[in-house]
C-alpha positions in Angstrom: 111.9 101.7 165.4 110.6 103.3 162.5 110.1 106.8 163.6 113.6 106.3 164.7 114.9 105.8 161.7 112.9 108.4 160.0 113.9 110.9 162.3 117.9 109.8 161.9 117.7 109.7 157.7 115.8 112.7 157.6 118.6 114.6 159.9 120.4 116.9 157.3 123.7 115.7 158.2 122.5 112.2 157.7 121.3 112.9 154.7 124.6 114.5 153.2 126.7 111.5 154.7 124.6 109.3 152.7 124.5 111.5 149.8 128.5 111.4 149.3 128.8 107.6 150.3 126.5 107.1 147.5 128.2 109.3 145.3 131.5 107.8 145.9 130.7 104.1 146.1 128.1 103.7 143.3 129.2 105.1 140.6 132.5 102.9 141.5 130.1 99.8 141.5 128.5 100.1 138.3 132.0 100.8 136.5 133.9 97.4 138.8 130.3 95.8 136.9 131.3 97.4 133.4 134.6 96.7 132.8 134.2 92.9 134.4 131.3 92.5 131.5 133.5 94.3 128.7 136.4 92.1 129.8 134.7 88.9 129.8 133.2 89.4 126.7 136.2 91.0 124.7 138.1 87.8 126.3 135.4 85.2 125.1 135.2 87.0 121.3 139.3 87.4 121.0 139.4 83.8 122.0 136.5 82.1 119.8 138.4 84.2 117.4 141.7 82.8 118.3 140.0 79.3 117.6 138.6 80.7 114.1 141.2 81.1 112.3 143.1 78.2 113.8 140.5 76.2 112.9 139.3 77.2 109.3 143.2 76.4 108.2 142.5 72.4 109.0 139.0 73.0 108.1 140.0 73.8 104.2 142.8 71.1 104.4 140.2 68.6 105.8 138.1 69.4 102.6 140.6 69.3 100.3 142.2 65.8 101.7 139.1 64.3 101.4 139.6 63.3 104.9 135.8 62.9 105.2 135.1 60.8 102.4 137.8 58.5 103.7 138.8 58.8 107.2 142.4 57.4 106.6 144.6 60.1 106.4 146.7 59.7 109.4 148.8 63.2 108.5 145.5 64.9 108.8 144.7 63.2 111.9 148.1 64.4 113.5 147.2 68.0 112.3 143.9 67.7 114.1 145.7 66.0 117.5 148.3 68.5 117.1 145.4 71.4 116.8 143.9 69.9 120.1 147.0 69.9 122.3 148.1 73.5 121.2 144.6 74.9 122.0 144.5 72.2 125.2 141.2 70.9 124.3 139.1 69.1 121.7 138.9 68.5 118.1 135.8 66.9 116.6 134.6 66.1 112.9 131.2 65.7 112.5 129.7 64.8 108.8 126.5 66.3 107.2 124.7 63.1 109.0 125.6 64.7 113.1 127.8 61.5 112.9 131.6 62.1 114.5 134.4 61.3 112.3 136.9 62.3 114.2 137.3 62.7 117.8 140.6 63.7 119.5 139.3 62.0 123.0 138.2 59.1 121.0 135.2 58.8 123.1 132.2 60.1 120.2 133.4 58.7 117.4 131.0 56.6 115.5 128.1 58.4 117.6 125.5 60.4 116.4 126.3 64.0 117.8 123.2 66.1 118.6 123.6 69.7 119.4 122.2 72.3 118.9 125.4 74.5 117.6 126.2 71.8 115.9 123.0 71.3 114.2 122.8 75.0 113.2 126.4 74.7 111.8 125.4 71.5 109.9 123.1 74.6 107.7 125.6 77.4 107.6 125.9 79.0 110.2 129.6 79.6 112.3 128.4 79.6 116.5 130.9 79.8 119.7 129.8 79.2 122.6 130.8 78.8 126.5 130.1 76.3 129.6 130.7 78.3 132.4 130.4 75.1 134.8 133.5 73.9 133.1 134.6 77.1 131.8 135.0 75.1 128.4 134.8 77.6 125.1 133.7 75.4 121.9 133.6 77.1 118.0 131.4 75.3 115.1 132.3 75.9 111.8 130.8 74.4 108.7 132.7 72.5 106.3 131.7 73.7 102.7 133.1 71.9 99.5 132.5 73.9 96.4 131.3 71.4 93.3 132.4 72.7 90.1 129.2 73.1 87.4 129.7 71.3 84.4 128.0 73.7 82.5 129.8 77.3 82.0 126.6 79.2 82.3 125.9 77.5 85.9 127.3 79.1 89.1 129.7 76.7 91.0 127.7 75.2 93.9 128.7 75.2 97.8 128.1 72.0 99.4 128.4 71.5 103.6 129.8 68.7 104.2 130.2 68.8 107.9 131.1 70.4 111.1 134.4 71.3 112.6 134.5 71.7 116.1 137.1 72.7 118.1 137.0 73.3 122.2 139.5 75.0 124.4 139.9 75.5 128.1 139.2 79.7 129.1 139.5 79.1 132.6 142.4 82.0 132.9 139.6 84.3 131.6 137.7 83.7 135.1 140.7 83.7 137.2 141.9 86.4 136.0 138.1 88.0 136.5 138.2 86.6 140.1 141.6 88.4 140.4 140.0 91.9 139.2 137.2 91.9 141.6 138.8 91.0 144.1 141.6 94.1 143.5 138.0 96.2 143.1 137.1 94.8 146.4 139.7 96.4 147.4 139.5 99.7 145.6 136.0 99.9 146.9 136.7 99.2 150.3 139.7 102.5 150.4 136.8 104.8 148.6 134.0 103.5 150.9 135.9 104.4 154.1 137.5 108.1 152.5 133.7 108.6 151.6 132.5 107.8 155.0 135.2 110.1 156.5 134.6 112.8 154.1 130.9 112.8 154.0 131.1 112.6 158.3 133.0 116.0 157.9 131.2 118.1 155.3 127.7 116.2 156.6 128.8 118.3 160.0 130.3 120.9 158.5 126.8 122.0 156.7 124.5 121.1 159.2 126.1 122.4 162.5 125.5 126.5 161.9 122.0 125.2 161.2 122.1 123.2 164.9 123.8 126.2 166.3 121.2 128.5 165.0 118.7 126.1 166.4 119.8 126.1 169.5 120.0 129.8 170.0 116.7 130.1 168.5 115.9 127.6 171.8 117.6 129.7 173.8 115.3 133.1 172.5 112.3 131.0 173.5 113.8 130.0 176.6 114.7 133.9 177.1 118.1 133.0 177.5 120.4 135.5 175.3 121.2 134.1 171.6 124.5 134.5 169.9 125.8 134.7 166.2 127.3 131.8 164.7 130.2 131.8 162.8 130.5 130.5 158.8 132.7 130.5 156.3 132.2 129.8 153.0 129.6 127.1 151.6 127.6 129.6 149.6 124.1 128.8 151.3 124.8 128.1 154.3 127.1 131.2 155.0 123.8 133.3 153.7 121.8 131.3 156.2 124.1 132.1 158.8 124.6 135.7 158.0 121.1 136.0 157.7 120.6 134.5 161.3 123.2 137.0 162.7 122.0 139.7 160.6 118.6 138.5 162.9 120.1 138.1 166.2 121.8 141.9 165.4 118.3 143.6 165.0 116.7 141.6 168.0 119.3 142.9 169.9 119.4 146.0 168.9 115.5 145.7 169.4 115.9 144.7 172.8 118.1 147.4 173.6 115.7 149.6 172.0 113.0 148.4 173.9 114.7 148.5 177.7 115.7 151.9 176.5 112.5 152.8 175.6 111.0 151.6 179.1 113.6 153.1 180.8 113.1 156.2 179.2 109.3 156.2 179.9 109.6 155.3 183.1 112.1 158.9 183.6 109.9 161.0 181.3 107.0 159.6 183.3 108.2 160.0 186.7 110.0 163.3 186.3 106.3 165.4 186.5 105.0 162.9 189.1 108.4 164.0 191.2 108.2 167.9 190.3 104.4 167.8 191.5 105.4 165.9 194.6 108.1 168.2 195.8 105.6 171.0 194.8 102.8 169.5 197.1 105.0 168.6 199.7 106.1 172.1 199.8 102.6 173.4 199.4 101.6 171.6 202.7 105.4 172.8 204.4 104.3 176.1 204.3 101.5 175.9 206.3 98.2 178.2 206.5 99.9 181.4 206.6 101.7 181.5 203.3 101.2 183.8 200.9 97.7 183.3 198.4 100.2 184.4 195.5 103.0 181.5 196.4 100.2 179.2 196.6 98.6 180.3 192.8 102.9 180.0 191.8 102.8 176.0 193.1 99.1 175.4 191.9 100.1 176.6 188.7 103.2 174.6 188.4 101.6 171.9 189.2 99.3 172.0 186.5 101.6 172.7 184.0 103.6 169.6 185.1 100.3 168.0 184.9 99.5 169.1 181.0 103.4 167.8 180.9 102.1 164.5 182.5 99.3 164.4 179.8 101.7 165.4 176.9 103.5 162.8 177.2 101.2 159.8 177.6 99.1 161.0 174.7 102.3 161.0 172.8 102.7 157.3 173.6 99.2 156.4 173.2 99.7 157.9 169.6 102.9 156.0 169.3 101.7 152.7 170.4 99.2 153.1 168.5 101.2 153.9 165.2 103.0 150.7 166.3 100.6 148.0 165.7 101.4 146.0 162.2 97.4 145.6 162.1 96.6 149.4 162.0 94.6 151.1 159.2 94.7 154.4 157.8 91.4 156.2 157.1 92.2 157.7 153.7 90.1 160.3 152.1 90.9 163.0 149.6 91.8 165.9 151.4 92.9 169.7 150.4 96.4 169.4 151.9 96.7 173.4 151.5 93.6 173.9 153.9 94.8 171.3 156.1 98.2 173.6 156.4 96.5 176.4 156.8 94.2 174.9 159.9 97.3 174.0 161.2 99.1 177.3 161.1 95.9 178.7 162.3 96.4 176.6 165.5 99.7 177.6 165.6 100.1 180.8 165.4 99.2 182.0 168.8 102.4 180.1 169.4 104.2 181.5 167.4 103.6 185.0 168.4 104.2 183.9 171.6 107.7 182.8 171.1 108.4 185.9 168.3 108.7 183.6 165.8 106.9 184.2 162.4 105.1 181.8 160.9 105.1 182.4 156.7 103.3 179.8 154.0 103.9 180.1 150.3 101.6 177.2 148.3 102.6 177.0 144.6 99.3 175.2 143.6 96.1 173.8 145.2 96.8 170.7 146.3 94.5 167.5 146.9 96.6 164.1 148.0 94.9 160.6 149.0 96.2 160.6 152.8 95.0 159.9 157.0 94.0 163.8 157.4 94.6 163.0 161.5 98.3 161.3 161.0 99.8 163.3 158.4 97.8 166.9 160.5 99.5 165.6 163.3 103.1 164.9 161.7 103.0 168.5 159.6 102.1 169.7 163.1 105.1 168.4 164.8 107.3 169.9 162.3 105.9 172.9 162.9 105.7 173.3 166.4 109.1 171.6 166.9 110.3 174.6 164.0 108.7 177.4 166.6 109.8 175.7 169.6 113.3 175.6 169.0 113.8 178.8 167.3 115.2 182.5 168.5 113.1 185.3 169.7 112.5 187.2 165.7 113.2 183.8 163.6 110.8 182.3 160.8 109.4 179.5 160.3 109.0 178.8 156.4 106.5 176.3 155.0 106.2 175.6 150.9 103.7 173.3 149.6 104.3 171.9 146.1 103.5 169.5 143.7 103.7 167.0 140.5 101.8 164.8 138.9 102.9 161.9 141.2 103.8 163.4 144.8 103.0 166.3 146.9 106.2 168.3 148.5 106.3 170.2 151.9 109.6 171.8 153.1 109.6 173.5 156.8 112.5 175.1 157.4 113.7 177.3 160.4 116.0 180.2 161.5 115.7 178.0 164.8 119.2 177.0 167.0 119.9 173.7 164.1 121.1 169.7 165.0 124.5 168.8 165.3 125.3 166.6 162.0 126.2 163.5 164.3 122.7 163.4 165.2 120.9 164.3 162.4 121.0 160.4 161.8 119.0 159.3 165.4 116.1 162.4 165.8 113.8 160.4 164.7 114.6 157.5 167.1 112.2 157.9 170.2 113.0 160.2 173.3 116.2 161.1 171.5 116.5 164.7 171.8 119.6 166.8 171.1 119.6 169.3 174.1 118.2 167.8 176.5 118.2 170.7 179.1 117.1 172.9 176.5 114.3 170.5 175.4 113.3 170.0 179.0 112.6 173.7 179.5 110.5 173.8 176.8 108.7 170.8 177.2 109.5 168.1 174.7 108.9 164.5 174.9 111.4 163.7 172.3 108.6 161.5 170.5 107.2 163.8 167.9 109.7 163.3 165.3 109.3 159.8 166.2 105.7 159.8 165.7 106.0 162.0 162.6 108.4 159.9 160.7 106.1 156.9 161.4 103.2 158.4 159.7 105.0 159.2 157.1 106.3 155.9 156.4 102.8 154.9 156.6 101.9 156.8 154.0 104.3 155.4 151.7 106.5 158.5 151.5 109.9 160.2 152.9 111.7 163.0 155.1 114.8 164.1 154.8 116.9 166.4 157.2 119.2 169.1 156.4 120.6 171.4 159.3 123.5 173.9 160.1 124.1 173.9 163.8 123.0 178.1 164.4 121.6 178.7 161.4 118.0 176.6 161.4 117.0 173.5 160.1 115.1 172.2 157.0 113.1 169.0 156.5 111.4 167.9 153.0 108.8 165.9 153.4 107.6 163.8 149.9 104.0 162.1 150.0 102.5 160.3 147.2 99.1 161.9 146.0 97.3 158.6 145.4 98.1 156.3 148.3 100.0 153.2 148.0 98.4 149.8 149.6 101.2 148.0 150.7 102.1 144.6 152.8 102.1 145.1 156.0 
């Protein structure tokens, strides 16, 4: 029973339900409280009051009379009757000895009268008080008499000469407090249910994109397909649930990524495997007597198809490997401008090949923090890709710079150029632009893929530029100190 209820008040919507109930019927509480104290208490002082000052009228006259000296002055005992009906209550006299004088009951007369108010009145002081089990209010006031000094110099002197008391019913104070509460009961009751209705709504209002974007996240571990959810408005939660279809966008857009990827891998894979199957079935069609020269033509496609074979998986060894959060690079200071010039070294044979010349200008020697092997092999895809895709007496122009912070390589071509609506996706993998084109020459459609990665991993940035005819040019910026960041 107790996990249950754990579990249920620690459910957010539970938690906001409670939240505005609380809000709504507390605060409501503690003001009915409030204004039932101030009410009660202004009522009891305006009334005590009341009695005051109707009281302190007979109490100078009883004084004055002599009333207490006497006790036979029946026109002050009609004031003091007449005092106790209009306040519908009691009238007592009481001398400096707590003995009553007068009593409009006529039941204490004579009697000694010991109270505590009345006692404290006897030296001075003016008390009210109230019985609540008979919602009676009673006021004490001393009676003073001021003795005249014979003697000029001498202050007059005050003398108490006994206790007024005076006692009224204040029941209509309490009725008309049962009368208020039970309007608040009321009161409470309407805000208590709009609360619980209002705080049902926005308690499910808040926390059902978070249940929805539980229970696709279920669904993802179940390997069932998730879904956005749909907010509006309530700041936070709209973020969350932006952010959560923001998510679900980029894993499906990795998924997609990913079946394309196999599916591409599985074509680039199986197209040499199917060229060097129709070539060996072919091989063994033709029986002994073929020519030795048509036999050397298949054997040699064959292994070309082969280094094709081993192009590509290399490529996505490289890749893969490049892929893993947890990889390292192996940075040492190198002399970028030999590692160029190894590289063009390689190349050139290539080049010459193809009629395309290679030219290197270098501004300044160079030496950069960097993976020699992943940024040789991106510099070399840039290269080779410039050459490749290039026409019979182009150039292939590399520039090495530098400042104090990064080190700059630009290759650009006279090559064929990329179409402007896909200079945005070369760098995605096995996205090439000519396909046919690409296939003739042997591309896997990874190597910008691969270089862009090891660029990123150094910490730095490519950009692309291109006329479609006209050749190609892609800036490369590297820091020169490398940059250790989160992975």
């Amino acid at each position: 029973m107790k996990d249950f209820l754990y579990k249920a008040f620690s459910r957010l919507n539970v938690k906001i339900f409670v939240l505005v109930c609380a809000m709504a019927i507390v605060p409501l509480i503690l003001f009915s409280i409030i204004i039932d104290f101030v009410y009660v208490g202004q009522s009891i002082k305006s009334e005590s009051e009341n009695l005051y000052s109707r009281s302190e009228v007979l109490t100078r006259q009883v004084v004055t009379s002599g009333y207490m000296n006497s006790q036979s002055d029946v026109t002050m005992e009609l004031k003091l009757g007449e005092l106790a009906q209009l306040i519908n209550g009691r009238v007592m006299l009481v001398d400096s000895n707590l003995r009553v004088d007068y009593d409009s009951y006529n039941v204490d007369k004579g009697k000694v009268f010991l109270w505590e108010n009345v006692t404290r009145s006897a030296k001075g002081e003016q008390l009210y008080s109230i019985d609540r089990d008979s919602d009676i209010l009673t006021t004490t006031i001393p009676m003073t008499d001021v003795i005249e000094s014979k003697d000029s110099n001498t202050a007059n002197s005050v003398k108490i000469v006994g206790v007024f008391l005076a006692s009224g019913n204040v029941s209509y104070i309490f009725d008309n407090l049962k009368y208020m509460i039970s309007f608040e009961l009321i009161i409470l009751i309407m805000v208590a249910v709009f609360a619980i209705v209002v705080g049902y709504i926005v308690g499910n209002k808040y926390s059902t994109p978070i249940k929805d974007a539980s229970n696709q996240f279920n669904k993802g571990i179940m390997g069932d397909e998730i879904k956005s959810i749909d907010v509006m408005g309530y700041d936070e939660i709209e973020e969350l649930a932006s952010r959560f279809n923001t998510y679900v966008n980029k894993m499906e857009n990795i998924d997609q990524s990913r079946q394309e990827f196999v599916s591409n891998v599985s074509h680039e894979l199986k197209t040499p495997l199917t060229s060097m199957k129709v070539l060996a079935d072919s091989l063994i069609g033709m029986g002994e007597d073929a020519p030795v020269e048509l036999y050397r033509e298949f054997i040699n496609d064959i292994s070309q198809e082969i280094e094709r074979e081993t192009g590509i998986i290399n490529d996505l060894l490289t890749m893969v490997k490049m892929d893993k959060s947890s990889v390292t690079l192996n940075i040492t200071t190198v002399n970028v401008n030999e590692l160029v010039e190894s590289i063009l070294k390689r190349l050139r044979p290539i080049a010459e090949k193809q009629d395309v010349e290679l030219v290197l200008e270098s501004f300044r020697p160079i030496n950069a923090e960097i993976d020699e092997i992943k940024m040789s092999l991106a510099i070399s895809n840039l290269i080779e890709n410039g050459i490749k895709y290039n026409n019979p007496g182009g150039f292939v122009h590399i520039s090495l710079n530098s400042d104090h912070q990064y080190f700059y390589i630009r290759v650009e071509d006279s090559g064929m150029g990329i179409p402007e609506d896909s200079l945005d996706m070369i760098f995605e993998r096995f996205y090439r632009v000519d396909k046919s084109h690409s296939r003739e020459i042997g591309g896997t459609g990874l190597g910008l893929a691969i270089t862009h990665m090891a660029i990123i991993m150094h910490s730095g940035e490519i950009k692309v530029a291109s006329t479609v005819g006209e050749g190609t040019t892609f800036d490369v910026r590297i820091p020169l100190n490398h940059i250790e960041e989160e992975r």
